[in-house]
C-alpha positions in Angstrom: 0.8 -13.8 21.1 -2.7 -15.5 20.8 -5.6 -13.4 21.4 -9.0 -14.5 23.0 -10.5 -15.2 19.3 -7.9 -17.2 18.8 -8.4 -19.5 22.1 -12.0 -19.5 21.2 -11.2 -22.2 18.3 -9.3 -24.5 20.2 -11.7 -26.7 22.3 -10.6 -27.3 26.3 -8.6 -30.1 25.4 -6.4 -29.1 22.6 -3.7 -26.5 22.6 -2.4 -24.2 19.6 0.9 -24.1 18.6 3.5 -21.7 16.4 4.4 -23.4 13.4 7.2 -20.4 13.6 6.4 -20.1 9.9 5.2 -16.4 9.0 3.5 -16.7 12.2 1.2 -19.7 11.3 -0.2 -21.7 13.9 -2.2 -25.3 14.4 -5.2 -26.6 16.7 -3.9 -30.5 17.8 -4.8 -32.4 20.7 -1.9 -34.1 22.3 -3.9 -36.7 23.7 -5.0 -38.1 20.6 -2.0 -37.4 18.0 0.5 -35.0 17.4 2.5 -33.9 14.2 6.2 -35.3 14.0 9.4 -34.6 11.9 8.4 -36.9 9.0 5.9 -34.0 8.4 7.9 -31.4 8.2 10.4 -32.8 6.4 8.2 -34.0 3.8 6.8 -30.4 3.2 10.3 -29.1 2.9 10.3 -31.8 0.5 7.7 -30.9 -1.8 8.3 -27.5 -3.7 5.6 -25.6 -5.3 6.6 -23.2 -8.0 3.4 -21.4 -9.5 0.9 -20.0 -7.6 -1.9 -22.1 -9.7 -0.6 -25.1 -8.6 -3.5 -27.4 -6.9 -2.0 -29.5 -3.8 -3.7 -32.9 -2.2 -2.8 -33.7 0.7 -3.8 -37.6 1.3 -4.1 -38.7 5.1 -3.8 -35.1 6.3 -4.7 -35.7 9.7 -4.2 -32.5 11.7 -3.4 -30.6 8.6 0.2 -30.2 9.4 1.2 -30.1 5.3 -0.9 -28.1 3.6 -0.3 -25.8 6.6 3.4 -25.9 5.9 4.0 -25.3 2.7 1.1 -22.4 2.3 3.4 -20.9 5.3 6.7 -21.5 3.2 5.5 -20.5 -0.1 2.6 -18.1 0.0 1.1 -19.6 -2.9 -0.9 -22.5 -3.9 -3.9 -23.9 -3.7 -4.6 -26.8 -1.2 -7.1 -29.7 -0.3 -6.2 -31.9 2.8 -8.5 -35.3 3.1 -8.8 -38.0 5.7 -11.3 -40.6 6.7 -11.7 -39.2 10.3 -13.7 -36.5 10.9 -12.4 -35.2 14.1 -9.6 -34.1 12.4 -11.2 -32.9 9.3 -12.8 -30.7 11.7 -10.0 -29.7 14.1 -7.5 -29.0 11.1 -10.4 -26.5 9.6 -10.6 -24.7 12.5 -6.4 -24.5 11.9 -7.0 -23.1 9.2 -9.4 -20.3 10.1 -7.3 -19.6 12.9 -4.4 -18.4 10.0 -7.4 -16.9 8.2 -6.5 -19.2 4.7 -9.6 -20.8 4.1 -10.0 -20.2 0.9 -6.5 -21.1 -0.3 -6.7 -24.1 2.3 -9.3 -26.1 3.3 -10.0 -30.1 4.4 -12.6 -32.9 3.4 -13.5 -35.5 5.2 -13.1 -38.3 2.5 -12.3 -42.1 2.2 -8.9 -41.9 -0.6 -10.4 -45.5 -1.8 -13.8 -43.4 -3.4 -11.2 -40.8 -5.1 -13.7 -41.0 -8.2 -16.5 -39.6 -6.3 -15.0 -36.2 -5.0 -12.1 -35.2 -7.7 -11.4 -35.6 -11.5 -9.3 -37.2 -13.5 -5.9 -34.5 -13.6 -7.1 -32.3 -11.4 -4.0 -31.8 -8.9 -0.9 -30.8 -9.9 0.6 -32.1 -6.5 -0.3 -34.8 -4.0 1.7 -35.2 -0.9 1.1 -38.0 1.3 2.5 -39.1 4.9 0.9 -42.6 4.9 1.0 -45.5 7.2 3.9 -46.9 7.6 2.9 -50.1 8.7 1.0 -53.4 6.6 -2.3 -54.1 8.0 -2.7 -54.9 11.5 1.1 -55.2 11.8 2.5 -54.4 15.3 -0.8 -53.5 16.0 -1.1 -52.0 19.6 -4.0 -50.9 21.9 -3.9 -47.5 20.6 -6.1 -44.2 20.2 -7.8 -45.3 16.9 -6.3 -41.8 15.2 -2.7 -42.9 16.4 -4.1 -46.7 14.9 -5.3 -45.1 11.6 -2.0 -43.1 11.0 0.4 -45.5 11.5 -1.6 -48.9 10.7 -2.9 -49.8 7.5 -6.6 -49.9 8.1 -8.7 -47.3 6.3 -6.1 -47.5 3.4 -2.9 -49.3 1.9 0.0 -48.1 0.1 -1.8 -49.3 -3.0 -4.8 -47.6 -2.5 -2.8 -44.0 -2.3 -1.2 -44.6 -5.6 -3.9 -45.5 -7.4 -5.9 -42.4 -6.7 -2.7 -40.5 -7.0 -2.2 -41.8 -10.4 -6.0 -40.7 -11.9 -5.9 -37.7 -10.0 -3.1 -36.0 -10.7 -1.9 -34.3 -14.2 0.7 -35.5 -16.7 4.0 -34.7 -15.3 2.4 -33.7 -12.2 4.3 -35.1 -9.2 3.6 -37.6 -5.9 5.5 -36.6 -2.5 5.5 -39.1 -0.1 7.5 -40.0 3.2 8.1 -43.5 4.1 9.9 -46.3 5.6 13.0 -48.0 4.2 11.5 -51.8 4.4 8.7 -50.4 2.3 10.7 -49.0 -0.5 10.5 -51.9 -2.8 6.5 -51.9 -2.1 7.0 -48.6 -3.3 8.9 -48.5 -6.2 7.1 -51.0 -7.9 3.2 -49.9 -7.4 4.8 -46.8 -8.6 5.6 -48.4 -11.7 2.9 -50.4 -12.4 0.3 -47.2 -12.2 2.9 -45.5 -14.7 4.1 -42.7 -11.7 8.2 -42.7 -12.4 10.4 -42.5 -9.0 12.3 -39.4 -9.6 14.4 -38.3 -6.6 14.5 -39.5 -3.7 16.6 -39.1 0.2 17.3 -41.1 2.8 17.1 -39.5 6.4 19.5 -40.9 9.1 18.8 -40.0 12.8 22.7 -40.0 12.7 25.9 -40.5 10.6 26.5 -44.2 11.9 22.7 -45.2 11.8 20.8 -46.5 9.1 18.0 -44.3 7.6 15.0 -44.8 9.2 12.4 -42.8 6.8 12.7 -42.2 2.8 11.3 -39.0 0.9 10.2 -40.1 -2.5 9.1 -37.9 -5.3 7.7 -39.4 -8.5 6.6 -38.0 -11.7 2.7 -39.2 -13.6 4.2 -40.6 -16.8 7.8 -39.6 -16.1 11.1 -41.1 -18.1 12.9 -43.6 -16.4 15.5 -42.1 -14.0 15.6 -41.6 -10.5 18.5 -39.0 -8.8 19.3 -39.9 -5.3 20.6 -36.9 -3.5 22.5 -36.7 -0.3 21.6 -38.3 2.6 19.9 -36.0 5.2 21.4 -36.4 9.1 18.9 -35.1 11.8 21.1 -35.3 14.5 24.8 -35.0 14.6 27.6 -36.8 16.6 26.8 -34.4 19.5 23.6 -35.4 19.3 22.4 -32.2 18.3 19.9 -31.3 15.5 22.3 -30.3 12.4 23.0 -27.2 10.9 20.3 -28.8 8.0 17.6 -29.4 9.8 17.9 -26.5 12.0 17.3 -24.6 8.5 14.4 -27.2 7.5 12.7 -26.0 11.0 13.2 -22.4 10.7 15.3 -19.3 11.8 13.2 -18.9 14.7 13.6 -21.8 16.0 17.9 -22.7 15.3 17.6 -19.3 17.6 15.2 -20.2 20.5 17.3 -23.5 20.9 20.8 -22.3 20.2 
């Protein structure tokens, strides 16, 4: 149930919505963008284990993974950035609405002047839901926040790794989700800024299809050995989510749609 202070941080236009995760909830405006699944499978993805663990979250546009994973794992302490202020702000007030500021809180900052804002080691985690597309690739008259997170042009691939490799710690780890076709791209800027490709899955939409997104997580200065674990189905023959992702989602929500 939300209460009037609640409704008093959404603006007219936006709605708020139950993560369904320790009753978290998020401020987004559906006519500009909206989280999807290759959010919340990417914090499933990432597992923090100590609650002194600093978290980046690169391109965090709404907030949706810092959000997340402070709901999942009560502990952690996280910085989303992204180049547009709008949602800088919006995903702020998301987080004032779940009274976590000070364990979670955004920045409106440009990735490419990393140097500026953060030092060298200082996270022990960096997730990252980036573009998926090369430039101006398939580029469509779009909401420029719809253009921005799925277009290449406020940052590249490239760009992200770089700043992940100076700001995170020695063995600290880089969680991204990704497309297939962009997996070589990948791998090898991983490489060359010495961030090892560790374990990675493939997500289908269904047994027979091929995967359409990849979850990668590397290690800064990591030996040279990658596990690839099972594939993960999101919908099964039936066409139904599966018993997986169901669990990836939440109790709460296998049982409102069971």
């Amino acid at each position: 149930m939300m209460n009037s202070k609640d409704l008093t941080l959404a603006n007219s236009n936006e709605r708020i919505d139950d993560l369904e995760r320790n009753g978290y909830k998020i401020i987004q405006n559906p006519e500009v963008f909206c989280f999807g699944i290759d959010a919340i499978l990417l914090a499933h993805f990432a597992k923090v284990i100590k609650a002194s663990q600093k978290i980046l979250d690169i391109g965090t546009g709404t907030g949706i993974i810092p959000l997340l994973m402070h709901a999942a794992y009560q502990k952690g302490d996280y910085t989303g950035i992204d180049i547009q202020p709008d949602m800088v702000e919006m995903a702020t007030r998301s987080s004032k609405l779940n009274h976590i500021e000070e364990s979670v809180r955004f920045l409106n900052i440009d990735i490419k002047n990393y140097k500026e804002h953060f030092m060298q080691g200082e996270f022990d985690i960096i997730t990252t839901n980036p573009p998926y597309m090369k430039g101006h690739a398939g580029l469509k008259n779009e909401h420029p926040s719809i253009m921005v997170a799925r277009h290449e042009i406020a940052c590249t691939l490239e760009d992200i790794i770089i700043a992940a490799s100076y700001m995170l710690k020695d063995r600290g780890k880089l969680c991204m989700i990704h497309r297939p076709h962009r997996l070589v791209d990948i791998i090898s800027l991983m490489r060359q800024y010495k961030i090892e490709p560790k374990r990675m899955r493939f997500v289908h939409p269904k047994p027979d299809k091929s995967p359409t997104m990849v979850l990668i997580e590397a290690v800064k200065n990591g030996g040279p050995e990658l596990k690839v674990e099972p594939p993960l189905m999101v919908y099964n023959d039936q066409g139904v989510y599966t018993d997986e992702i169901y669990e990836i989602y939440g109790k709460e929500k296998r049982e409102n749609n069971g």
